[in-house]
KESE-744632 format. One record per residue (C-alpha): x, y, z; residue in one letter. Coordinates in steps of 0.001 Angstrom, whole numbers, padded with zeros to 6 digits, always signed. Layout:
<numis>
XYZa...
</numis>
This chain:
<numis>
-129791+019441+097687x-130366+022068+094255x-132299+019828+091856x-131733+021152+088275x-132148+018279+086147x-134817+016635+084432x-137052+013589+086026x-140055+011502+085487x-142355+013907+087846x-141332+017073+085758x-143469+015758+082624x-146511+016806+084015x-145129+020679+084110x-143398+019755+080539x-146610+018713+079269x-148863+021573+080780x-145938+024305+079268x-145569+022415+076062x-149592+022508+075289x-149813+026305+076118x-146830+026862+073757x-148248+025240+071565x-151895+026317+071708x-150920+029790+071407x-147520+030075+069507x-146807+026189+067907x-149982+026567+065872x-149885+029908+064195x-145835+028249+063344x-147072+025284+062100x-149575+027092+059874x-147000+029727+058565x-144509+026880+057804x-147515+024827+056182x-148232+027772+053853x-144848+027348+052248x-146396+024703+051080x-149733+024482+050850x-151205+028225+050067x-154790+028419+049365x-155629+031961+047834x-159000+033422+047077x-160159+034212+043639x-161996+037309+044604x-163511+039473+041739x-166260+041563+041486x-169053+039913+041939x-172775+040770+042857x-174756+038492+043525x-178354+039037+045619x-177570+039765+048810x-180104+039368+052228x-178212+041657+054890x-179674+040289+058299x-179455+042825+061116x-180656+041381+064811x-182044+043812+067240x-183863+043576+070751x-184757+046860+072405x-182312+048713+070327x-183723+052260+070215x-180341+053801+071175x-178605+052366+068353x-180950+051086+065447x-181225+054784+063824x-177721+054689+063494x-177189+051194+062207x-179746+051863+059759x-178219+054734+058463x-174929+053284+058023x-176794+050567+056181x-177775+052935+053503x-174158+054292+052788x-173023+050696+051871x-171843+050421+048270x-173753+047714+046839x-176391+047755+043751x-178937+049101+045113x-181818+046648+043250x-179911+043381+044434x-180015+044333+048285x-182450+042927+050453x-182051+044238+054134x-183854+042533+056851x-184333+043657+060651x-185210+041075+062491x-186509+041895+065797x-186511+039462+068703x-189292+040081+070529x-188403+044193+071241x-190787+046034+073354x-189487+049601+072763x-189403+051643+069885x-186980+049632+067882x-189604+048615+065240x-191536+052154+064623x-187713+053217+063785x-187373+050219+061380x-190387+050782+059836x-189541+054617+059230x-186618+052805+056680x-189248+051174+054823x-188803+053429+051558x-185558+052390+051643x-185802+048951+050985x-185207+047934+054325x-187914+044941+055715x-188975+044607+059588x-189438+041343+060741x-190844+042150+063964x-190684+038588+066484x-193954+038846+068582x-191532+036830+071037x-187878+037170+072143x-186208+033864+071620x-182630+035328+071176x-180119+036338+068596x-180417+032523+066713x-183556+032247+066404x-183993+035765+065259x-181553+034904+062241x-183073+031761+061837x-186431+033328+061269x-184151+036180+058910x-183048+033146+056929x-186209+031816+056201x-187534+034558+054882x-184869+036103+053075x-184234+035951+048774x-180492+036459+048977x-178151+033984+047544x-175932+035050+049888x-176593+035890+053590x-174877+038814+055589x-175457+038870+059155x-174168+041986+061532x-175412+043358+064728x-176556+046998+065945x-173571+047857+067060x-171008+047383+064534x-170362+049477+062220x-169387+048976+058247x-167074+050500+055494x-169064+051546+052392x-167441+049208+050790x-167494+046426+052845x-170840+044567+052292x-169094+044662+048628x-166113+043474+049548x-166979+040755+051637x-169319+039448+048908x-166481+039468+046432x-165229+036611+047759x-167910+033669+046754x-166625+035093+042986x-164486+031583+044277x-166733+028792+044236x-164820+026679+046878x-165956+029615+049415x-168763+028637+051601x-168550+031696+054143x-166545+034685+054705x-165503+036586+057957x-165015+040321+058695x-162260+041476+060706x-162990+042937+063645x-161574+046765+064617x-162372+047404+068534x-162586+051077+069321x-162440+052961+072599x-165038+055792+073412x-162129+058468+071316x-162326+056208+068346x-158787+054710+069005x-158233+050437+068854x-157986+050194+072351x-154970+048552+074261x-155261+044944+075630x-158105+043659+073930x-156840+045522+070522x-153702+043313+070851x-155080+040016+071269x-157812+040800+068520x-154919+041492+066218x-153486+038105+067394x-156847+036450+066647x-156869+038525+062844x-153462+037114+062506x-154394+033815+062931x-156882+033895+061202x-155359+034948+058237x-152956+031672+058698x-156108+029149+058688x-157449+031019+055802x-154543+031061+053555x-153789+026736+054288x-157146+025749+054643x-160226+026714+056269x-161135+029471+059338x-162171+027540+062979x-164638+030774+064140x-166145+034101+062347x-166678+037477+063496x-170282+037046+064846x-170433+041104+064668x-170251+040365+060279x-169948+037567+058049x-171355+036154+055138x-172404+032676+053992x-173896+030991+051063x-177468+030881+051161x-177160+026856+050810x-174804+027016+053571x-177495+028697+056132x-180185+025896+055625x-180434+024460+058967x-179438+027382+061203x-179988+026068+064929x-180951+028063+068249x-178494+026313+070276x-175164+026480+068145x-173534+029864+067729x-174355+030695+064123x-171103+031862+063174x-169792+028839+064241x-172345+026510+063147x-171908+028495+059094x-168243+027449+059291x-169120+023550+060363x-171546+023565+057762x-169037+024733+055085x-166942+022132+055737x-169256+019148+055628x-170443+020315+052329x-166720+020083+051130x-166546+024586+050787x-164081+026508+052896x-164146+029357+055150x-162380+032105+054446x-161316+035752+056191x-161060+038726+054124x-158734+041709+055645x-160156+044697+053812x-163682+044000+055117x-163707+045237+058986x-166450+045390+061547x-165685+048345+064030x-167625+048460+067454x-166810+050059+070795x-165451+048070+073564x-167090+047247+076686x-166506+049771+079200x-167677+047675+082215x-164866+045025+083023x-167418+042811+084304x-169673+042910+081334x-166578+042188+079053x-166142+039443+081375x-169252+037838+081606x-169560+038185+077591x-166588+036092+077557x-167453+033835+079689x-170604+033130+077552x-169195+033244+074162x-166399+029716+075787x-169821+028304+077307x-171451+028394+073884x-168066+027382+071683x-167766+024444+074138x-171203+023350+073737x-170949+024073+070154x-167656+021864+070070x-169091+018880+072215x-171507+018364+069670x-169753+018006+066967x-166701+016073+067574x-166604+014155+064742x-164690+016673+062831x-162103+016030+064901x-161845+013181+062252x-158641+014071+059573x-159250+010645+057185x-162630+012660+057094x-161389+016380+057386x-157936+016357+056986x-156203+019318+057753x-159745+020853+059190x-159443+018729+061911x-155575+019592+063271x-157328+023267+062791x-160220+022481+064838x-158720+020712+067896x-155633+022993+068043x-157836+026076+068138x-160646+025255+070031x-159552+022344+072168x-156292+023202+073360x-156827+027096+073786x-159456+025990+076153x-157236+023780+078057x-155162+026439+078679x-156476+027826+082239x-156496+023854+083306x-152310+023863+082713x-151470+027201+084321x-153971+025438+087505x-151724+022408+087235x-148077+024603+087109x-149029+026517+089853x-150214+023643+092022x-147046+021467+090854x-145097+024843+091598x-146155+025103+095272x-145832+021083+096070x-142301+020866+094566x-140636+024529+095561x-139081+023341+098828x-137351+020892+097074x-136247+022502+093963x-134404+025811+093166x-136007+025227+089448x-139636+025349+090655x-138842+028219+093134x-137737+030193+090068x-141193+028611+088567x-143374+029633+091150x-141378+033319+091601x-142157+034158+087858x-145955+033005+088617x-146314+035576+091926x-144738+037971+089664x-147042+037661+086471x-150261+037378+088223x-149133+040392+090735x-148848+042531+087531x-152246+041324+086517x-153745+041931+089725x-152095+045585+089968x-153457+046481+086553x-156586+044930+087477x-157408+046801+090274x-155360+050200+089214x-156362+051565+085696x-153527+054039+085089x-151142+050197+084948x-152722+049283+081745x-151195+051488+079674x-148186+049930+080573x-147818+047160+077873x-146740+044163+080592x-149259+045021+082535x-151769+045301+080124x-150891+042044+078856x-150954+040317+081803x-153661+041574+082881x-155541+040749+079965x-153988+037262+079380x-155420+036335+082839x-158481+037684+082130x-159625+035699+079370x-158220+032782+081060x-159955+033242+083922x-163282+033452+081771x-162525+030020+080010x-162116+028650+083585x-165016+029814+084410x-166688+028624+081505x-165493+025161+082161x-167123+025310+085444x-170491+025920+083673x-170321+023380+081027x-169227+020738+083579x-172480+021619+085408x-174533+021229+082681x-175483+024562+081992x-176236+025791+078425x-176751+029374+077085x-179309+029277+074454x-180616+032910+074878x-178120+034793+072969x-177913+038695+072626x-175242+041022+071214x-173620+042928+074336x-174997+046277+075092x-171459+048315+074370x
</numis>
């Protein structure tokens, strides 16, 4: 007999469809409906403060020349910018290039060892005069006006940090397809949790901070993450600005995207588990709905598709509803697969999609299988694009 309706042993598949809804769709809503009501805006003015730009290199000959140079095109007062290169241990010729900058007010801190992208910054921070930080990485590239605008934005004095957007580029200089789209999901977003309240995650490639707010920089905790945790528990906010954009090439290696991904969930996750009591709202309030909703949930994402497709399988022989289910599963992950394996399918936007969807789900998955092992990235470098 057809079974169509409702029971008790559907709420499992309910519940796994209602939390990826929601992580991905339900949120940004609630946010945009929030902001009808609540709508936090940023005083920006001009505003120019001392500024420490941090740039982390290791064994960047390739592209440290170039970074440099883009550097010295940024808009900012020339006798109020401190830039700082702080090398992590490079054995190439990344710190004779450095030092050829010298004239131009740009300072080598050469690590004798390589410890990794924190503890670079960490040393950065130590040594830097800025009241405000700015942290970027070799590859990405900014908008003469950015390091400006960015800084602009602590003209508000309930800003503790503020993130670039990103702009990911193909080897023609075009935002490329699948990743472009989900990064413009991400900037979306973003711009939601800025506008109610506070941002969950910064661009790592550029962001900016309060020198108060980069006081105990740790080499375990992503620091972009760890600048937005401490913003909160000093009672500031963090903020995304739109006009101030970090462009850098994608990856053109699927698996290097992939393992990239896969550490960037590993580190959020550790990040996360150690700092679960902002999942407190008498303490956070709306921080904490933020927090769990965009961290938490999105990662528990791959664990409900697992538990549909399982529940799909067990239950098709007996209903035409989870035959339909499990069809539109084969289908989806077919298309992935296809574009996967055939390039010229991901142009083709359901394809791409799909492809990409179950990519980065696949990565979280993956991550989960690392954390639950115990293993910890704490060497951190910026991927070689």
């Amino acid at each position: 007999m057809t079974q169509l309706q409702f029971t008790v042993s559907d709420i499992p598949t309910v519940a796994a469809f209602a939390l990826i809804f929601h992580a991905y769709l339900g949120y940004p809503l609630s946010l945009l409906v929030l902001s009808r009501f609540q709508e936090r805006n940023v005083a920006r003015a001009p505003f120019f403060p001392p500024v420490s730009l941090i740039i982390t290199a290791h064994n960047e000959v390739k592209r440290i020349r170039t970074k440099l140079e883009n550097t010295l095109l940024l808009e900012y007062p020339t006798e109020k910018l401190e830039v700082i290169v702080a090398s992590d241990g490079s054995t190439d010729e990344t710190n004779a290039i450095v030092a050829e900058f010298a004239r131009n007010n740009v300072r080598l801190l050469a690590l004798p060892f390589r410890r990794g992208k924190e503890a670079a910054q960490k040393a950065a921070v130590e040594s830097a005069s800025g009241k405000v930080l700015a942290f970027t990485d070799t590859a990405t590239m900014l908008e003469p006006g950015g390091l400006a605008r960015i800084v602009s934005n602590f003209a508000d004095s309930t800003v503790g940090c503020v993130s670039s957007e990103d702009r990911i580029l193909d080897a023609s200089g075009v935002p490329t397809g699948g990743e472009g789209l989900y990064v413009r999901y991400e900037m979306w977003l973003r711009r939601l949790e800025s506008g109610v309240g506070s941002l969950v995650g910064m661009s790592g490639s550029f962001f900016a901070a309060r020198s108060e707010v980069c006081s105990d920089f740790s080499t375990e905790l992503p620091s972009d993450f760890r600048t937005v945790l401490n913003s909160v528990k000093l009672g500031l906010r963090s903020v995304t600005d739109p006009e101030a954009i970090g462009s850098y090439s994608d990856l053109a290696n699927p698996k290097k995207e992939f393992q990239r991904k896969v550490r960037t969930v590993l580190r959020g996750m550790t990040a996360f588990s150690y700092n679960l009591g902002f999942l407190n709202p008498y303490k956070y309030g709306l921080f904490s709905y933020q927090y769990l909703c965009h961290k938490l949930l999105r990662w528990l994402v791959p664990l409900c598709m697992i538990l549909i497709l399982v529940l799909s399988v067990l239950s098709a022989s007996d209903s035409m509803g989870y035959r339909l289910l499990l069809y539109c599963q084969i289908v989806f992950y077919s298309f992935a697969g296809l574009a996967l394996r055939l390039k010229s399918l991901r142009s083709i936007g359901l394809f791409r999609f799909a492809a990409y969807f179950f990519t980065v789900n696949l990565s979280i998955a993956h991550a989960w299988c690392l954390f639950l092992m115990g293993r910890r990235i704490t060497l951190w470098s910026p991927s070689d694009r």
